[in-house]
C-alpha positions in Angstrom: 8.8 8.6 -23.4 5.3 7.8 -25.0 5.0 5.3 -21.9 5.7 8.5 -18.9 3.6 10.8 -21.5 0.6 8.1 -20.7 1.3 7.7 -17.4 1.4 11.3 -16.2 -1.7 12.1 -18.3 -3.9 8.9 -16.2 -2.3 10.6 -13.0 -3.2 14.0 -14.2 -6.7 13.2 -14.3 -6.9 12.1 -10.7 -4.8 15.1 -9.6 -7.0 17.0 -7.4 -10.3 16.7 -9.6 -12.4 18.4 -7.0 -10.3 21.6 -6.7 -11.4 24.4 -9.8 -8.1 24.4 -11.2 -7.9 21.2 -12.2 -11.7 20.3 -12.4 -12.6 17.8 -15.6 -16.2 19.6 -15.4 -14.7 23.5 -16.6 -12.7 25.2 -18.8 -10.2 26.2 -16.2 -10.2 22.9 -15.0 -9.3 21.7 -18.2 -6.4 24.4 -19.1 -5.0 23.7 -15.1 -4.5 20.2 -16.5 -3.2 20.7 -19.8 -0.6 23.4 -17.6 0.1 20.7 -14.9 0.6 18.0 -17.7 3.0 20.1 -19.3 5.0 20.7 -16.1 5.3 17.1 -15.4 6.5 16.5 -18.9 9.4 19.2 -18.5 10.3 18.2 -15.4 10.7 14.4 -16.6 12.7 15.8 -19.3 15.0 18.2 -17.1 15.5 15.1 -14.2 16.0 12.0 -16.5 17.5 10.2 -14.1 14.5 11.2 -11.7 11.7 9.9 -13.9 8.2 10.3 -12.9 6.7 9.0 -10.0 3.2 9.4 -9.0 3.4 12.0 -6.0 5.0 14.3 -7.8 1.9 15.4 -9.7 0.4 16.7 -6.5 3.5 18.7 -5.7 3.6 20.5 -9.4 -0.4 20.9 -8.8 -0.2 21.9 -5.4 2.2 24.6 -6.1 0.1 25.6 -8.9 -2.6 26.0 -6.7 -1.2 27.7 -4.0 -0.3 30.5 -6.6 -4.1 30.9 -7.5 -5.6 30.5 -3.9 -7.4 33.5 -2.4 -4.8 36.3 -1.2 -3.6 35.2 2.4 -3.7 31.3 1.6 0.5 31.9 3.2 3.5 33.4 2.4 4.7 30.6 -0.4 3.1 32.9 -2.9 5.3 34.0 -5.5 2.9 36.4 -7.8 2.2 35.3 -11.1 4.2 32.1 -11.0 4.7 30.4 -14.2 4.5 26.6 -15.1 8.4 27.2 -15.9 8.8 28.6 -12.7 6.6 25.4 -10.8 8.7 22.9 -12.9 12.2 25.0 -11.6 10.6 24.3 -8.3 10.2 20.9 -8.8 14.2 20.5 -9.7 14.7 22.5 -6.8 13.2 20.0 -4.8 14.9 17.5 -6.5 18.4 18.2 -6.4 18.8 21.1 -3.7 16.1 19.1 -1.3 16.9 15.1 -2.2 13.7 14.6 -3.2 15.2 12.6 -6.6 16.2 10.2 -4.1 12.4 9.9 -3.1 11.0 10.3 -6.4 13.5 8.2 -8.6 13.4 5.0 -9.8 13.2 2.3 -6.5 12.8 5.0 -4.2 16.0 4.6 -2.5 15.8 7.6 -0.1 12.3 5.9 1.5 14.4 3.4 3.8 16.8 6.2 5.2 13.7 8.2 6.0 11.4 6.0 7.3 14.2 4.8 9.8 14.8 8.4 10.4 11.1 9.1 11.4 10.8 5.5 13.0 14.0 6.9 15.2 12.4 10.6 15.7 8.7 8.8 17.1 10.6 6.3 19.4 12.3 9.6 20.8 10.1 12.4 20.8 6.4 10.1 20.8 7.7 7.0 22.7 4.0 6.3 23.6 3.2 5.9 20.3 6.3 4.1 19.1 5.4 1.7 21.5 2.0 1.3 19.9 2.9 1.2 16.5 5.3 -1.6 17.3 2.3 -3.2 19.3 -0.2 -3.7 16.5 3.3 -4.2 13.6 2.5 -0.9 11.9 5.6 -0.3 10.0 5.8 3.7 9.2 6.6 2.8 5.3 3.0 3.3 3.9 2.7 6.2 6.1 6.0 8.1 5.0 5.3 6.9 1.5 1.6 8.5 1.9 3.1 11.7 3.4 6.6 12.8 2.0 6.5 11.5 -1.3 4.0 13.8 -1.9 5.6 16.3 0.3 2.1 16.5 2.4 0.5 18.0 -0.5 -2.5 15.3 -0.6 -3.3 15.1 3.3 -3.1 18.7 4.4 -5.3 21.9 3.0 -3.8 24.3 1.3 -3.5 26.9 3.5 -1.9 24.4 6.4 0.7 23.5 2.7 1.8 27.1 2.0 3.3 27.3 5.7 4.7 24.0 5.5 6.5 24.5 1.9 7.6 28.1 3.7 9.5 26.3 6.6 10.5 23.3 4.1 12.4 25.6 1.4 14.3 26.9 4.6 15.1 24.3 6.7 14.8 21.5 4.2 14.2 17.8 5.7 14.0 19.0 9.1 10.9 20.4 8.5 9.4 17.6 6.9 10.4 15.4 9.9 8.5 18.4 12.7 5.4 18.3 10.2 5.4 14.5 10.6 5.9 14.5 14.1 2.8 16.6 14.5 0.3 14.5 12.6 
């Protein structure tokens, strides 16, 4: 346990250190961490068989975040959401939306969804299929980079808030639309 405890407070650090909430320079920054460090902690002790995996601390902080971004930042606001509530998102998103499989130990959902997206782009963005193949760009790194995260380190916040909307409704298939459009 001391070895995740060590290893979600390294990745806490680099968690968004230019955003307020979770700036090393404040106060606030400071409390946002010690909240988001705490989160991570529960949720590791809620999904044991999850773990920790780093992409999950920009998930807990982005929901964080989204909760204290200006009114009209999207509809994902849930008023005075707690850091028990994040961390019941976060199993939420484990266990109702599969992302255990994503986040767990060896990643075993990553091969069924990059084959997934690598069948969606050969369908939908054959031009680009055809590219990717061209110069032997596998889509690993890229769905790694994007869903593991659940989009929370590539897109702004306001973009996030829609995207977590749709995603808590219509689960995977939204992931796959969002990642067809970048």
């Amino acid at each position: 346990a001391e070895g995740v405890a060590g290893e979600v407070g390294r990745d806490v650090g680099r968690t968004f250190p230019r955003i307020p909430l979770f700036a090393s320079s404040t106060a606030k920054g400071a409390q946002g961490r010690a909240v988001l460090y705490a989160v991570l902690l529960e949720f590791v002790r809620l999904c044991p068989d999850v773990g920790y995996c780093q992409g999950v601390n920009f998930v807990a902080a982005a929901l964080m975040a989204l909760d204290s971004a200006p009114d009209g930042a999207g509809a994902m606001r849930l008023r005075r959401r707690t850091p028990a509530a994040v961390t019941w998102l976060l199993v939420a998103l484990a266990r109702r939306f599969s992302m255990a499989d994503l986040w767990g130990p060896d990643l075993p959902r990553l091969h069924v969804i990059t084959y997934q997206l690598s069948a969606l782009i050969k369908r939908h963005l054959p031009g680009l299929s055809a590219h990717l193949s061209a110069i032997g760009l596998g889509l690993e790194v890229l769905a790694a980079q994007w869903l593991i995260p659940l989009f929370s380190s590539l897109l702004p916040f306001r973009t996030l808030a829609r995207v977590y909307d749709v995603f808590f409704v219509d689960g995977w298939k939204a992931a796959f639309r969002v990642a067809l459009a970048l």
